[in-house]
C-alpha positions in Angstrom: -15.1 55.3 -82.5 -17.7 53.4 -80.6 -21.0 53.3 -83.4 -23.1 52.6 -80.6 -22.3 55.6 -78.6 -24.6 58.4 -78.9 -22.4 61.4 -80.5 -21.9 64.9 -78.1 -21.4 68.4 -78.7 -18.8 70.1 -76.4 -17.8 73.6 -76.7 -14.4 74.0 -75.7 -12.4 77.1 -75.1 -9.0 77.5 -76.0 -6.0 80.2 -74.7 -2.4 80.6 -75.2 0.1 83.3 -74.3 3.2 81.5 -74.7 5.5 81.4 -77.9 6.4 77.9 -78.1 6.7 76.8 -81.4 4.8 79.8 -82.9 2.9 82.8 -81.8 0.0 82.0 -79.5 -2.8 82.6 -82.3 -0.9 79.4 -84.1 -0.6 77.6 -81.4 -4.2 77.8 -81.2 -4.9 76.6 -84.9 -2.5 73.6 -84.1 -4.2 72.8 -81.2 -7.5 72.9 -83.4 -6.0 70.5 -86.0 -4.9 68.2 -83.5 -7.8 67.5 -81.9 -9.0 67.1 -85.3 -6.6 64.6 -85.7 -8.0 62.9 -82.8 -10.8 62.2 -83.8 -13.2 65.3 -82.6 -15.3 66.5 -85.6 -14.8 70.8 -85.0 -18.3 71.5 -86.4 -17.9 75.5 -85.3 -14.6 77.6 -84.5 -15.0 81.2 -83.5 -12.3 84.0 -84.1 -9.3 84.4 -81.8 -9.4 87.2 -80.1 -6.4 88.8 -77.7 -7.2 89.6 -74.3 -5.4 90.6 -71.2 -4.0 87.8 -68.4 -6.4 87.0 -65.4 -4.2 86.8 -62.5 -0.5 86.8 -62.2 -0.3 86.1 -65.9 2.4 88.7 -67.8 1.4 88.3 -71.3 -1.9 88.6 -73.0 -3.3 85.7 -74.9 -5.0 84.3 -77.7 -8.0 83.0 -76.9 -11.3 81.0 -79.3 -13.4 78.4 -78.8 -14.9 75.3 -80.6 -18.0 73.3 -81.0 -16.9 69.7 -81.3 -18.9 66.5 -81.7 -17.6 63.0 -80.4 -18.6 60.0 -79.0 -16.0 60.2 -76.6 -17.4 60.7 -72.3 -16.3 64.4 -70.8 -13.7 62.0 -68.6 -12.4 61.1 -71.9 -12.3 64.1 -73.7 -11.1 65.5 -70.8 -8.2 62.9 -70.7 -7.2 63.7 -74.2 -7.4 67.4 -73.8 -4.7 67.1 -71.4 -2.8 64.6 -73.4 -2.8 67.4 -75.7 -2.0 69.8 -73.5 1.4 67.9 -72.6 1.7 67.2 -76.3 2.3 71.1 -76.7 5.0 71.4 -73.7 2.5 72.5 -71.2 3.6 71.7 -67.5 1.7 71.7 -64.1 2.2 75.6 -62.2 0.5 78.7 -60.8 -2.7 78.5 -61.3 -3.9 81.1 -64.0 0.0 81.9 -64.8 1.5 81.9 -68.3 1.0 78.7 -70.4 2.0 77.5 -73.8 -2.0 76.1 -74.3 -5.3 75.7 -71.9 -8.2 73.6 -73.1 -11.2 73.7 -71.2 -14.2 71.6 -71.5 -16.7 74.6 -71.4 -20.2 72.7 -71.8 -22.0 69.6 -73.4 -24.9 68.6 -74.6 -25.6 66.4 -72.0 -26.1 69.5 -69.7 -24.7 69.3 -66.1 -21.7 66.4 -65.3 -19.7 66.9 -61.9 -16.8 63.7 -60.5 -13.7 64.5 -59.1 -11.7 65.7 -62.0 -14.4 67.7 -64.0 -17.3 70.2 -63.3 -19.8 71.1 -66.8 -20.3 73.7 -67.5 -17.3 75.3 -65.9 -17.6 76.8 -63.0 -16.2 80.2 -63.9 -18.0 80.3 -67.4 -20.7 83.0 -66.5 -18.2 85.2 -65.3 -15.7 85.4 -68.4 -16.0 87.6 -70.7 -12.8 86.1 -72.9 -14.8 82.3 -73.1 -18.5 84.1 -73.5 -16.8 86.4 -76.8 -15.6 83.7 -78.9 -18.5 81.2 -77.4 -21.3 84.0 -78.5 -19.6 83.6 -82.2 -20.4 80.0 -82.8 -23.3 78.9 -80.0 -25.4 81.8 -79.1 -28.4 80.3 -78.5 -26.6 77.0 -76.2 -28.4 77.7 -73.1 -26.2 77.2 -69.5 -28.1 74.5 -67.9 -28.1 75.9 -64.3 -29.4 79.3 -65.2 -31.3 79.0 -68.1 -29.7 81.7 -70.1 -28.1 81.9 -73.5 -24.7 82.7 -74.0 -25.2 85.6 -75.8 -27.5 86.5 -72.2 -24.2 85.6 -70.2 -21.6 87.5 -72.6 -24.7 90.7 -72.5 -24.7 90.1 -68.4 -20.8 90.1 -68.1 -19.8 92.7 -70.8 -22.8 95.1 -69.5 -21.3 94.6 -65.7 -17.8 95.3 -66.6 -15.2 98.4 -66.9 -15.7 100.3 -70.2 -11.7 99.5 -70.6 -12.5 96.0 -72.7 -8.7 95.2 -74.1 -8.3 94.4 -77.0 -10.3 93.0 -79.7 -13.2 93.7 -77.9 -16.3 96.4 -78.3 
């Protein structure tokens, strides 16, 4: 890695519902250790937690997150997340449908980034109660830059708004 780069933290959300090469929750443990392998130091990993499919999804998945530091640019991390991503078997389909493993650049550290390819923080963060769970385990004090709240604020928001009917894994 570039010493002259100033490192970033990125918290990255990870889900799997497909059995391909393992049960989901093991896909997401490989999925850890290979961006560990990559060259992402995982300073933080949160449980993994089963939730139901959003969208035309049939199967529930496994779903955690991670706080990472790298030198790397969120085009670049972004770049190897999906090299990863094809490293595991995943292809291009419906959106939201079944998948073998999804990583998502959640936030950074250097607060709001927006070019073609990639929006931080992700758009839909605020809004999911399956990234807000395991992100509210490891970073509950990282505030959203837009809105100025925590994310244990945004998981207390969403989970307080939602059906009493949580799924699995969840209070």
């Amino acid at each position: 890695m570039d010493t002259s780069a100033a490192t970033t933290r990125y918290l990255i959300g990870l889900g799997s519902n497909r059995y391909r090469g393992g049960p989901p929750r093991r896909t997401i443990d490989r999925a850890i250790d290979a961006l560990a392998a990559r060259g992402l130091e995982i300073v933080r990993r949160s449980s993994v937690v089963t939730t139901p499919p959003l969208g035309p999804g049939t199967r529930h998945y496994a779903n955690a997150a991670i706080l990472a530091q790298t030198d790397l640019s969120p085009p670049d991390l972004l770049a190897l997340c999906q090299a990863i991503e094809a490293a595991f078997g995943r292809r291009s389909g419906r959106r939201w449908g079944d998948r073998i493993l999804d990583l998502d650049l959640l936030l950074w550290s250097g607060g709001c980034w927006a070019d073609h390819t990639l929006t931080l923080p992700h758009p839909a963060l605020a809004m999911r109660d399956f990234v807000l769970g395991p992100l509210g385990e490891i970073a509950p004090g990282w505030r959203h830059p837009v809105s100025g709240r925590t994310i244990r604020q945004l998981d207390y928001h969403v989970r307080r708004n939602m059906p009493v009917d949580r799924g699995p894994n969840r209070p």
